[in-house]
C-alpha positions as a printed Julia matrix, in Angstrom:
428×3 Matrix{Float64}:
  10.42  -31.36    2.91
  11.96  -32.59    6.12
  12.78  -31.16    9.69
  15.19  -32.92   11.71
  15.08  -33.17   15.33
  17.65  -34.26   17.61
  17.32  -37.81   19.49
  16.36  -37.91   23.51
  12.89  -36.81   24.83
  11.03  -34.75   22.72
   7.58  -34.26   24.52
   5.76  -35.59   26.9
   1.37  -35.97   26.21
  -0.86  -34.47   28.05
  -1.26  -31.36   29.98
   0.77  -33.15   33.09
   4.28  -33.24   32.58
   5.35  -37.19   32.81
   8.88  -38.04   33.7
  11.2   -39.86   31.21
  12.73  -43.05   32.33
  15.96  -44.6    31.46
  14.38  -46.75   28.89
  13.34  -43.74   26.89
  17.1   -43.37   26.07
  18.66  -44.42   22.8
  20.97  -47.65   23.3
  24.16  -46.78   23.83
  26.21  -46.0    20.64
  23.34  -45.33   18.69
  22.81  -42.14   16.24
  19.25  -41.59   16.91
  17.8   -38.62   14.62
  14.16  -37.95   14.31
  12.59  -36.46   11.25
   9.28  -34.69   10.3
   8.43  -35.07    6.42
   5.37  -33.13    5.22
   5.31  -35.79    2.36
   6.72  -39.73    1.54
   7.87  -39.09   -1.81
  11.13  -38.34   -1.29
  11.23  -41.43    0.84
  12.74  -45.31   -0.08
   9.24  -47.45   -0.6
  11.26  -50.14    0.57
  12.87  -48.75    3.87
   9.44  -47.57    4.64
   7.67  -51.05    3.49
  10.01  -52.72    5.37
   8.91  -51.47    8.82
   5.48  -54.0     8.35
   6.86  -56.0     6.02
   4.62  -54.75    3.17
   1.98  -56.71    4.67
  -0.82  -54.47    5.86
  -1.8   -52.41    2.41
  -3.53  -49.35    3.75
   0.32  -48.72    5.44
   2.54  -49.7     1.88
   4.05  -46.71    0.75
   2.5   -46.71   -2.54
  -1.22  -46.17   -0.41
  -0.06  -43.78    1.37
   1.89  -41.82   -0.76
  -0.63  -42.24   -3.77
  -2.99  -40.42   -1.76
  -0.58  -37.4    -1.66
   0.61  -37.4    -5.2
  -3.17  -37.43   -6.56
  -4.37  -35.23   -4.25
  -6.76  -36.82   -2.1
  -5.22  -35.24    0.77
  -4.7   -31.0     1.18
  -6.78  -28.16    2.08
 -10.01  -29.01   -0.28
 -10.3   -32.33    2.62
  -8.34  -31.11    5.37
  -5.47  -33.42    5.61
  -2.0   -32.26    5.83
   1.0   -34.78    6.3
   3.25  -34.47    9.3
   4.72  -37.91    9.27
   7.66  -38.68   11.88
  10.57  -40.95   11.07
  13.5   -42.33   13.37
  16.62  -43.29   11.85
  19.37  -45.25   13.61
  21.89  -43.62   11.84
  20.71  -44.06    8.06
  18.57  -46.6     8.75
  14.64  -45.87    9.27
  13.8   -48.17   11.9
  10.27  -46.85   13.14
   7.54  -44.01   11.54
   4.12  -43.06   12.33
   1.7   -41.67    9.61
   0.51  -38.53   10.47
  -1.33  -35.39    9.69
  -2.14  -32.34   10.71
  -6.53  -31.75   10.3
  -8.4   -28.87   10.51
 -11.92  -31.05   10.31
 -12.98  -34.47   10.94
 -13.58  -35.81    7.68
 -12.33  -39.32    6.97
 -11.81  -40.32   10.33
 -14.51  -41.89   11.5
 -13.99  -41.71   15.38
 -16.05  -38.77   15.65
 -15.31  -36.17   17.73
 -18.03  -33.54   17.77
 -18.8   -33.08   21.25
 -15.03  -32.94   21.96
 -15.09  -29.71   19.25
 -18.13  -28.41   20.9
 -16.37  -28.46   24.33
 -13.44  -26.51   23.27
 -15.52  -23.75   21.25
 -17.79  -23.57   24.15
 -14.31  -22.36   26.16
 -13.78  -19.73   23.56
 -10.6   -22.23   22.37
  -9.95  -23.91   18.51
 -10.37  -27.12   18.58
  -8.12  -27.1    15.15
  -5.96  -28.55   14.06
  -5.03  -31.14   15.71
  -2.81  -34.39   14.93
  -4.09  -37.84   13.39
  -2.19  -40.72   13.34
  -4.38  -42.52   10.79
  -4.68  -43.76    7.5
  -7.09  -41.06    5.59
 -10.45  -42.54    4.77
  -9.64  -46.13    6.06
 -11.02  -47.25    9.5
  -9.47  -50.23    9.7
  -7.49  -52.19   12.46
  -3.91  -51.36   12.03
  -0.49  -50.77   13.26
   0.41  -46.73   13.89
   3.36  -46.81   15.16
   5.51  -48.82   13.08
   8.92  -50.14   14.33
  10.66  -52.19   12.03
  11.37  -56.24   13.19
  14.71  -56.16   13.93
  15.2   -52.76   15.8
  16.2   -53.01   19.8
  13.6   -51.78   21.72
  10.48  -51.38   19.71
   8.49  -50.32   22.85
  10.51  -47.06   23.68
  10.45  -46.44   19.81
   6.59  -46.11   19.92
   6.71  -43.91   22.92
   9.29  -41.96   21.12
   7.4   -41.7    17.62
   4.15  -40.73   19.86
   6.39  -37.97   21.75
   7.49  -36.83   19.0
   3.94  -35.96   17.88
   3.42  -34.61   20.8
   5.89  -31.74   20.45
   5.17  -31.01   16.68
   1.6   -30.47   17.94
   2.35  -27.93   20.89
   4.38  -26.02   17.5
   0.86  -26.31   16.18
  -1.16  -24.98   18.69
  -2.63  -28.35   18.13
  -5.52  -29.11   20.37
  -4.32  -33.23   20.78
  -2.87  -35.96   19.65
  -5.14  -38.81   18.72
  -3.99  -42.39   17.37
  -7.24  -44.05   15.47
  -7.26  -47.55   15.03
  -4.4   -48.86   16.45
  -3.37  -52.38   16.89
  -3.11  -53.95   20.32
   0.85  -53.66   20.32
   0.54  -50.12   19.71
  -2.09  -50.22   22.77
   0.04  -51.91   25.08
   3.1   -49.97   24.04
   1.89  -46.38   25.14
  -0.29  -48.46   28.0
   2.6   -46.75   30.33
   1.95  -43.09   29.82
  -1.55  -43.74   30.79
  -3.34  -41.43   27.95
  -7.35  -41.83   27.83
  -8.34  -44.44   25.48
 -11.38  -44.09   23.41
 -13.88  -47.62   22.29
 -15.43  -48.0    19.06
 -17.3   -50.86   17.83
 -17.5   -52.12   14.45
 -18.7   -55.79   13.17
 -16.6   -58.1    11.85
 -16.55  -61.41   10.66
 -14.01  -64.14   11.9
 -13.07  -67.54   10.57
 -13.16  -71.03   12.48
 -10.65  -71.52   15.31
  -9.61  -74.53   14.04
  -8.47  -74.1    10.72
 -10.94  -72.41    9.17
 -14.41  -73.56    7.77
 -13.8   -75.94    5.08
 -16.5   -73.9     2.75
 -19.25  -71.82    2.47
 -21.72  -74.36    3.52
 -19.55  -74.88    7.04
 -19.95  -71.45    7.75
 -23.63  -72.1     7.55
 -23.78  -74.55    9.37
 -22.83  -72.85   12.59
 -25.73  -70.56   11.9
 -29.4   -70.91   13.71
 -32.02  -72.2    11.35
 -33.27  -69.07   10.83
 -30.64  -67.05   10.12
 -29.35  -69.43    7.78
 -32.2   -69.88    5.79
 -32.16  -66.08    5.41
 -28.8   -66.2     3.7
 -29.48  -68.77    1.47
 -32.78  -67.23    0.29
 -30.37  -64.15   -0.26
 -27.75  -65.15   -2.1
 -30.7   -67.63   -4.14
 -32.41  -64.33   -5.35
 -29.06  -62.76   -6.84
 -28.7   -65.64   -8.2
 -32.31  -66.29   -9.72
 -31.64  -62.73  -11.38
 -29.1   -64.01  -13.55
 -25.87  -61.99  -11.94
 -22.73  -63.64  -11.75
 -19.79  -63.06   -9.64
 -16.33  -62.15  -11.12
 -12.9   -61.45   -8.78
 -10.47  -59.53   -9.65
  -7.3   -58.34   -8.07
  -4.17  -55.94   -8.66
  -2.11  -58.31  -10.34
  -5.06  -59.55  -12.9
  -6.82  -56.82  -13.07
  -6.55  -53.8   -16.16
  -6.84  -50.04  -15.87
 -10.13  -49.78  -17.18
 -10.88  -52.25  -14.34
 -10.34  -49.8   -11.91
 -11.91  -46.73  -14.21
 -15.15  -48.5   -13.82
 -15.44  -48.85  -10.32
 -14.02  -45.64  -10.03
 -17.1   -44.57  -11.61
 -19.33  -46.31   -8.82
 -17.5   -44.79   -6.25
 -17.55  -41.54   -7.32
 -21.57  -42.51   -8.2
 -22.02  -44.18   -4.51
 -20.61  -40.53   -3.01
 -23.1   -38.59   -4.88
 -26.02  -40.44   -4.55
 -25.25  -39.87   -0.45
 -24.12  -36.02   -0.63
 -20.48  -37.32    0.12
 -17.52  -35.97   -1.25
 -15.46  -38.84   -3.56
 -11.91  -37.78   -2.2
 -10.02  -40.47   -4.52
  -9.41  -40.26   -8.08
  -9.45  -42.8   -10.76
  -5.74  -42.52  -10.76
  -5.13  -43.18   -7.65
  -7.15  -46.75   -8.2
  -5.15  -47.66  -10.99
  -1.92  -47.18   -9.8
  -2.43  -48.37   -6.47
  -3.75  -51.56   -7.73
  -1.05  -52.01   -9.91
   1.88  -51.75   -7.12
  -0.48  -53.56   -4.36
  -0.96  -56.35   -6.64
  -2.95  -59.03   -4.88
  -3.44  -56.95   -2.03
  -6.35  -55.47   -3.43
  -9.49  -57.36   -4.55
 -12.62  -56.33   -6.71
 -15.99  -58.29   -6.62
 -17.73  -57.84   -9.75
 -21.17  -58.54   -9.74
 -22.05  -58.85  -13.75
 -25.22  -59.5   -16.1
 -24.05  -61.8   -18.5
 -24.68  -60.84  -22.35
 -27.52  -63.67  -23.95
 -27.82  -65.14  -20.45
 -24.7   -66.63  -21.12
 -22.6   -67.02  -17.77
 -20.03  -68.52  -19.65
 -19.06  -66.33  -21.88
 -17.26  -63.98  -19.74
 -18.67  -60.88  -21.46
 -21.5   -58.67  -19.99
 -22.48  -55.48  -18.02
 -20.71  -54.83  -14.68
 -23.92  -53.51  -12.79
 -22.22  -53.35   -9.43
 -18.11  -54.26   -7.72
 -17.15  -53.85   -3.86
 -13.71  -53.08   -3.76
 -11.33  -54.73   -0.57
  -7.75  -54.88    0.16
  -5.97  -58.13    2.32
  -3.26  -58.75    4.25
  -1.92  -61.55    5.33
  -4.51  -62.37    7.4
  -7.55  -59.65    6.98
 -10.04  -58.73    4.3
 -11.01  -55.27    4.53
 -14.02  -54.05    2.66
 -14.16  -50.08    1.51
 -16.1   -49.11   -1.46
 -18.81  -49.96   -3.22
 -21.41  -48.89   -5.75
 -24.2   -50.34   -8.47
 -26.16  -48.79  -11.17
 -29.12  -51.43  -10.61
 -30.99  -52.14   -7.12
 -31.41  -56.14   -6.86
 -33.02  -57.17   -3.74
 -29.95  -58.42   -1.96
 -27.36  -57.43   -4.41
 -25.5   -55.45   -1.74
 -25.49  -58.34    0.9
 -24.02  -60.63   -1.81
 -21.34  -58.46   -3.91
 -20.07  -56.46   -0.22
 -20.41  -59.44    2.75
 -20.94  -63.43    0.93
 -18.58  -63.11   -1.66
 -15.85  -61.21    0.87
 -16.71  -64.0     3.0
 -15.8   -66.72    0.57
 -12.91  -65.09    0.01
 -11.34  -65.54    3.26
 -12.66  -68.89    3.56
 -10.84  -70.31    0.0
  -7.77  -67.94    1.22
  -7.67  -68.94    4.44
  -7.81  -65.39    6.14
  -9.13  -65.46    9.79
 -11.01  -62.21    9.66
 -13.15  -59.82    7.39
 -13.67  -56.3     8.36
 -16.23  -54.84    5.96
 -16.25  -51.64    7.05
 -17.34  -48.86    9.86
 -21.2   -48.99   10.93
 -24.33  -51.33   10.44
 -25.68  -53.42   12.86
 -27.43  -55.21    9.93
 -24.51  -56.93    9.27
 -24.75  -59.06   12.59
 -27.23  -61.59   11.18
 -24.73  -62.04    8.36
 -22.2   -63.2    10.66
 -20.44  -59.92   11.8
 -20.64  -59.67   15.49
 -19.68  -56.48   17.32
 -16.15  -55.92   18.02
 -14.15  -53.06   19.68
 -11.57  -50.97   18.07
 -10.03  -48.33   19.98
  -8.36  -44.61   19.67
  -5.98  -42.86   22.19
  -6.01  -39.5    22.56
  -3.14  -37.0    23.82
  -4.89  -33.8    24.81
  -2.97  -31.12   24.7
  -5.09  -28.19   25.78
  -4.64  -27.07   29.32
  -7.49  -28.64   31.17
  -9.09  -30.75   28.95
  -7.55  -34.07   29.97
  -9.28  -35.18   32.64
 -13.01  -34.2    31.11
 -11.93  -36.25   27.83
 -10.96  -39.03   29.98
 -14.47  -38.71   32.15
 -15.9   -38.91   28.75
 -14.04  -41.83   26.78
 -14.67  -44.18   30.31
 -18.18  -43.14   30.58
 -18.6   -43.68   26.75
 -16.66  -47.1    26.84
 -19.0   -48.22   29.79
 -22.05  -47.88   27.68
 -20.71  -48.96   24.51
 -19.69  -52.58   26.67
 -23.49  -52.57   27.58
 -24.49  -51.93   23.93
 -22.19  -54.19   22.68
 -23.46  -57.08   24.96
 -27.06  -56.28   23.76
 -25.97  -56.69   20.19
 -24.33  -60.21   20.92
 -27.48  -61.66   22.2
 -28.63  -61.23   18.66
 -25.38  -63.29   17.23
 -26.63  -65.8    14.37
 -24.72  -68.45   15.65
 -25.94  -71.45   17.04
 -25.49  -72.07   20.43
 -22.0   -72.9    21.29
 -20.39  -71.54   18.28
 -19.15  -67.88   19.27
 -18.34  -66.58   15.67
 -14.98  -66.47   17.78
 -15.54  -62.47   18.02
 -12.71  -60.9    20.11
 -13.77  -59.75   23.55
């Protein structure tokens, strides 16, 4: 279902009215119609593919809109698409993936105090508007433009806009873009919304042309920390396990129906609630192709590691782009001293180095990671509030909050395994 808006301004963030500019107008002899879709599937793959060029998975159309054909999205978890789309006449030339939430699960920039605020005004908090990809907090673009439109600037202050006024038809508390990627950033940098920092860990090739193996990486380690990692990845292997990768294109369905069952294990061990379904995994894997990689950690049969038969006993499933790893589930059914460092961070990290990818992020949290060779790096979330009032104490909060996190962050690197002189090339 689709409601179609006409081109021009369509809302300005915040609770202080800010002017349009000449460059928020459509080029001149342009058809410029926006639409909001409470669903892709009535949507071209490819148009919508073609706005990233298919290369960031989490954003292919067969991601997103798998999650809304198997049902990992609704009222059981609380997301609702509300994805915008601009069309130059026929042609979709930008889109931001969006939904409408009436809790913060799956988001993880959490936003409790902000809910606690608004409740303790006598105000709902929700819903409000996400421009995210559900369950995934990864580094990404959010407001997609595709290559070859003029202007892509005023198209992502246009999608965000846009968002803007379907959330005052909400009664939507904000606006809040998680995750985005620094042209997304610099792109609504103008309308000066509060920005919120975030700090994950994440692992980054070489500088100059990547390390040559694992045994490089290594070797810009300290003694210590090195020796750690070998002793590690020794005792996994001492235990017999073996390491098998698989990926979308060589993968099987029954593949996928087994780690399904550790994610949906993993969940329940922690009191979580496993959102995706086994058919989502399958087909996903099957249109993403290479774009989505399984580590297998298996027991071979007879102590045979040749044989390529034996018991799966625990997989960490990633997706790449062209340039990223991105680690998101795992589970086991066995607890090997060091089997999770090995199956979720070395073998991810061999990966990238015999694929040449300059960067792993292996997921939200875990400051254990660090003497692996993740070193704390900020990601970032702005926020359109649209609540009367609320503005300026949100934007007290995210600069206070960013302040300390700098500090906290700066602690953390002075605990970086690398030897002196070798950065791990962490962004600032």
């Amino acid at each position: 279902m689709s409601e179609e808006h006409s081109s021009g301004n369509p809302g300005t963030p915040g609770t202080e009215a800010r002017a349009a500019t000449d460059e928020d107008v459509p080029p001149a002899g342009v058809n410029e119609r926006i639409e909001l879709r409470d669903g892709l599937g009535e949507l071209d793959p490819a148009a919508w593919d073609a706005l990233t060029g298919g290369r960031e998975p989490f954003l292919r159309h067969a991601f997103l809109e798998g999650l809304e054909r198997h049902e990992c999205l609704g009222r059981q978890f609380g997301w609702f698409p509300q994805h915008v789309l601009i069309f130059h006449d026929d042609a979709l030339v930008a889109a931001a993936p969006a939904y409408a939430k009436t809790n913060n699960y799956g988001e993880f920039v959490f936003d409790f105090a902000w809910e606690g605020a608004w409740q303790r005004q006598g105000l709902q908090y929700y819903p409000k508007l996400v421009v995210a990809v559900p369950y995934t907090p990864a580094t990404g673009h959010r407001l997609l433009v595709h290559p070859e439109a003029p202007d892509p600037e005023r198209l992502r202050r246009q999608l965000l806009r846009a968002l803007v006024s379907r959330g005052s038809e909400l009664e939507a508390s904000g606006v809040h873009v998680l995750f985005p990627e620094s042209a997304d950033r610099e792109a609504l940098a103008p309308l000066g919304l509060p920005e919120r920092m975030g700090c994950q860990y994440h692992w980054t090739n070489a500088a100059d042309g990547g390390y040559a193996d694992f045994e490089a990486f290594l070797a810009a380690l300290s003694s210590k920390k090195r020796k750690n990692i070998k002793r590690e990845r020794r005792r996994v292997a001492e235990s017999g396990i073996t390491f098998r990768t698989v990926t979308g294109a060589t993968g099987s369905p029954e593949d996928w129906a087994r780690f399904h069952r550790f994610y949906v294990d993993t969940f329940e061990k922690h009191m979580g609630i496993p959102t995706l379904t086994e058919a989502f995994f399958v087909e996903t894997a099957a249109a993403l192709g290479d774009q989505v990689v399984l580590f297998e950690a298996r027991r071979p049969e007879n102590g045979n590691a040749e044989d390529g038969d034996g018991e799966t006993i625990a997989a960490a499933l990633c997706y790449r782009s062209h340039d990223t790893l991105y680690g998101r589930f795992w589970g086991a059914t066995e607890e090997l001293d060091a089997l999770h460092f090995e199956t979720c961070y070395y073998q991810g990290i061999e990966f990238c180095i015999r694929e040449g990818l300059t960067r792993f992020e292996p997921g939200a949290q875990g400051e254990h990671k660090i003497p692996r060779g993740f070193l704390p790096t900020p990601t970032w979330s702005i926020h359109a509030i649209l609540t009367p009032g609320f503005e300026g104490p949100v934007r007290d909060f995210c600069e206070r909050e960013a302040d300390m996190m700098r500090s906290h962050c700066e602690r953390l690197h002075e605990h970086s395994p690398f030897r002196h002189g070798e950065s791990g090339h962490a962004p600032d």
